[in-house]
C-alpha positions as CSV (number, residue, x, y, z in Angstrom):
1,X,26.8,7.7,-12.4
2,X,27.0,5.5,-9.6
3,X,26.2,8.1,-7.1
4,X,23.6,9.1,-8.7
5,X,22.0,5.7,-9.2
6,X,22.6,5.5,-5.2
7,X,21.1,8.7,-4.5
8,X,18.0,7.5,-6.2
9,X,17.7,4.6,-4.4
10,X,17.6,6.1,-1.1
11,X,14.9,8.5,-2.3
12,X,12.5,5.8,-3.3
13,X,13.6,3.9,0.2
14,X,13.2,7.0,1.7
15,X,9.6,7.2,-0.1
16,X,8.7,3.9,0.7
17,X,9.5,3.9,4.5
18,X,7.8,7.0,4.6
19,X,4.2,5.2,3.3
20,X,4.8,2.2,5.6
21,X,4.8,4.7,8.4
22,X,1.8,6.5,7.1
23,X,0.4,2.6,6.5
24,X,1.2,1.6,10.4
25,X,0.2,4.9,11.7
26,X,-3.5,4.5,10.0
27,X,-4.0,0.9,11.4
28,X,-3.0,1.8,14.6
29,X,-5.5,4.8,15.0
30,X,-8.0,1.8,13.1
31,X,-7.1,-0.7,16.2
32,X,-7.3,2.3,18.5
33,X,-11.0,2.6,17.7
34,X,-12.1,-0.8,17.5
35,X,-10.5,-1.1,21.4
36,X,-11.9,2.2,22.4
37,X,-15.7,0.0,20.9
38,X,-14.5,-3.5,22.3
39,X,-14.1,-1.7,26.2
40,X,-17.6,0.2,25.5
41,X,-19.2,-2.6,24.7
42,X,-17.3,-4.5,27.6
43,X,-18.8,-2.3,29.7
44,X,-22.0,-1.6,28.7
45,X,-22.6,-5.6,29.0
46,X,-20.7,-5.8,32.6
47,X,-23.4,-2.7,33.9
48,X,-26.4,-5.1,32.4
49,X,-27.1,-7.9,35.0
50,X,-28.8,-9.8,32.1
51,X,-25.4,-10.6,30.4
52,X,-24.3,-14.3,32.1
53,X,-20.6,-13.6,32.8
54,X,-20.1,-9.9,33.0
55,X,-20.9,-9.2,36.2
56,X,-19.8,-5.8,37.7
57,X,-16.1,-5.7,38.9
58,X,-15.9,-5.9,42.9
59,X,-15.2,-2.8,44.7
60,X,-11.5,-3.4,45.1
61,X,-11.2,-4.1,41.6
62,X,-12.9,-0.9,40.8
63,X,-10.2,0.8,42.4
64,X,-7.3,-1.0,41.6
65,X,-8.5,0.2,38.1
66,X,-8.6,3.7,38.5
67,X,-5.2,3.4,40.6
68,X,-3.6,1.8,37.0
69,X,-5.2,4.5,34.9
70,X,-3.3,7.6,36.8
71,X,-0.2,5.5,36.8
72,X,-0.3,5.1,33.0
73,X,-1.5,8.6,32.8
């Protein structure tokens, strides 16, 4: 009886790992969006001259930039 008291146990752990997963996996594609609308907006103010403060990234930044992106890549 014991083993089978056991045996249930890790099912329902089993069970509830398995929705905290499927939990974490949702708010990270949630948090993947709202970054992927943070950097648009980021740089749709940074290409308007009006914003005070987001002023288009030197040239050498520029690169460096793209030189991070195929690393990561």
């Amino acid at each position: 009886m014991a083993y089978e008291r056991e045996e249930g146990d890790v099912e329902r752990l089993a069970e509830d790992l398995d929705r905290e997963a499927e939990e974490m996996e949702h708010r990270g594609e949630k948090l993947d969006g709202q970054i992927d609308e943070v950097r648009s907006d980021w740089e749709s103010k940074r290409s308007d001259a009006a914003v005070p403060g987001a002023a288009p990234p030197p040239p050498e930044e520029e690169a460096e930039d793209g030189d991070e992106d195929e690393a990561a890549g």
